[in-house]
N, C-alpha and C positions, 0 to 999 in steps of 0.2 A: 722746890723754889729755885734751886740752885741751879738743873736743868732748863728750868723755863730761863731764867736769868744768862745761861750758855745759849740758847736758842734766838734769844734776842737780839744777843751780842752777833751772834754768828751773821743773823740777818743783816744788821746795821753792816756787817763787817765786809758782806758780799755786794750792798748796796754801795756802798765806799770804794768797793775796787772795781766795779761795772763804772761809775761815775769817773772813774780814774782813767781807765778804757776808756772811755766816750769822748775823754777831752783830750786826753794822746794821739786817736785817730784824728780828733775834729785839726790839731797843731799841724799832725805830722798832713792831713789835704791840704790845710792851709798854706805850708808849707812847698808843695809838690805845685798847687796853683800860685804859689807866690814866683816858685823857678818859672813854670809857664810864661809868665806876664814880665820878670824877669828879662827872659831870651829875649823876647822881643822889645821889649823896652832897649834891650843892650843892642838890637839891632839900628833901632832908631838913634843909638847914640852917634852913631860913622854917621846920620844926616846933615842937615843945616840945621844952624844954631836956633831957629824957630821950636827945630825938633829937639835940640839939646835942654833948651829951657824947660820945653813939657815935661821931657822926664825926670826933670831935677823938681820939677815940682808935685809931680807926682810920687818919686822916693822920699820926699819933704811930707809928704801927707802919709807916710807907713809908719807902725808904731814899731816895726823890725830895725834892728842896726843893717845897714845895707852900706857896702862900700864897692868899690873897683881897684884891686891891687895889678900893678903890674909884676912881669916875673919876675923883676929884682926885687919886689917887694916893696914897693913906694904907692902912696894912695894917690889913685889919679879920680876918683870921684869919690864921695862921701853924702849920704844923705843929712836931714835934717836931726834926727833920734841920733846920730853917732857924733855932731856935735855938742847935742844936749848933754850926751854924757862925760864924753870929754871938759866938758865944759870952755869950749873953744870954739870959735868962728871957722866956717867950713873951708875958707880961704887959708887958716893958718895948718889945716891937717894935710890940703891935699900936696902933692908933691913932699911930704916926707915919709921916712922909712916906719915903718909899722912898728917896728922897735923904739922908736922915739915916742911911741906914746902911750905906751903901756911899760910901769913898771914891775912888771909880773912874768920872771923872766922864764918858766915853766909852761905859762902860756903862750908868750912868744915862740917858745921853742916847738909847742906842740900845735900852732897855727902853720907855724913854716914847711914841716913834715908833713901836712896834711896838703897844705898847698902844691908842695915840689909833687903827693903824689896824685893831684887833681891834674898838673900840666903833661906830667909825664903819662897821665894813661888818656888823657882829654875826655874822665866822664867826671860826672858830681860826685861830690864825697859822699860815703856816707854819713847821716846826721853825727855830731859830737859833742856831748857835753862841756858847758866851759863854766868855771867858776870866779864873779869880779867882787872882788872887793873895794865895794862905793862907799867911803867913808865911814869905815868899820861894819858896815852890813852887806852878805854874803847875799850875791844876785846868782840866781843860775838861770844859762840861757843853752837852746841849744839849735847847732848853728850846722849852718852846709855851706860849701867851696861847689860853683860850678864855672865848669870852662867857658868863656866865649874869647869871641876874635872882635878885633879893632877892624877900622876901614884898611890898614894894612896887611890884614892878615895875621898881625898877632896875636900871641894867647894871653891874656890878663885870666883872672880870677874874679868873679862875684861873687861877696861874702854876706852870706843873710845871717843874722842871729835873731831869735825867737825868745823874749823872755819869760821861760817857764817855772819861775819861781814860787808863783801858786800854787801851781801845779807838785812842785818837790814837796815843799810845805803838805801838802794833800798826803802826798806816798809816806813821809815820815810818818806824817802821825798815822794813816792807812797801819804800817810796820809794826807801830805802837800799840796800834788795839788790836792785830794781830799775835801779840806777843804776850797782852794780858788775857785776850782767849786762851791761847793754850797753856797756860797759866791757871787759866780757871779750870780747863780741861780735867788737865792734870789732878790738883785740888778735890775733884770731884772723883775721880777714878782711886784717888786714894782713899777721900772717905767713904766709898762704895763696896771697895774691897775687904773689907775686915766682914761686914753684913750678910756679901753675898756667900763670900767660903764660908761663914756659918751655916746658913741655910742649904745650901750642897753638899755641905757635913752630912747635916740630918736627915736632908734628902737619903744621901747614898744607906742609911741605915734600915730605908723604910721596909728593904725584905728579909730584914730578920727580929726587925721587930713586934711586938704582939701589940690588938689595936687600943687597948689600956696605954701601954707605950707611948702609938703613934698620936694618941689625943694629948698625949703630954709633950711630944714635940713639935704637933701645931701649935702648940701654945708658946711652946718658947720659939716657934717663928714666927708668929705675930708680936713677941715680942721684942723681935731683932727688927 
């Protein structure tokens, strides 16, 4: 029972991290076509203001935090989702420093490092985990810096963040029944052990025993 009951477990436990797989690729394409459309949205921003507003409305319509820092680090665009969390009018974010609006000074400091090394090498970061605390509940997102240029040739920052908080949610407990597997594992390998060195016991005696003997020690291995 206890083996079918591991078997089960194992099953559920393989189906749970195939699922886990499936929705980390399905993020991390999402993600890769979000920079796509991105770039070129970011190209459209140097147009005329006809062109400014689509794409303001456009990043208004993404459930991604999406911003535009420049290299000092001041928000020169902000979507719709990066106000909601804020809990601020997208007019009151842009034009200040990224440190002014995050009290999480760990984050701050490891968005900045990430950033200085997006401009400095002019490619995208790679993805990075970030953890926010929105009114005592721990959101986790996970976020890319890629390079573009303004109509003048400068290099600003667009900062996508993804929130994969289902997804963490998923891996823990994934971890969790991971850990009572082998748990159960174990359990089983120890109550197996005592049975089976009995029976290799009496196995090992079968060539010197007589078959009066050996019918009295199948007996005491059917009865182990």
């Amino acid at each position: 029972r206890k083996a079918m009951a591991t078997i089960e477990l194992y099953r559920k436990e393989r189906l749970a991290r195939e699922a886990l797989e499936a929705r980390s690729e399905k993020i991390i394409k999402g993600q890769m076509d979000l920079i796509k459309q991105s770039r070129r949205l970011a190209r459209a921003h140097a147009g005329i203001s006809s062109k400014e507003q689509l794409l303001q409305e456009i990043l208004d319509n993404s459930p991604h935090l999406i911003s535009l820092v420049d290299k000092r680090g001041y928000y020169v665009m902000v979507n719709k989702a990066v106000g909601d969390l804020l809990q601020l009018p997208i007019s009151s974010i842009v034009g200040k420093h990224a440190s002014e609006m995050h009290n999480q000074k760990s984050r701050v400091e490891k968005n900045s490092s990430m950033m200085r090394l997006v401009l400095e090498t002019g490619e995208v970061s790679p993805p990075f985990d970030e953890e926010l605390n929105l009114d005592g509940a721990i959101n986790y997102y996970q976020v890319v810096m890629i390079p573009v240029k303004d109509s003048d040739g400068q290099l600003m920052v667009l900062r996508i963040a993804t929130n994969v908080t289902d997804l963490k949610k998923l891996e823990v407990n994934l971890n969790k029944k991971n850990s009572e597997l082998e748990s159960l594992i174990y359990s089983l390998s120890h109550d197996l052990r005592g049975p089976i060195s009995s029976i290799l016991g009496l196995l090992n005696v079968e060539k010197y025993a007589s078959l009066s003997d050996m019918r009295q020690y199948f007996s005491m291995i059917k009865e182990q």
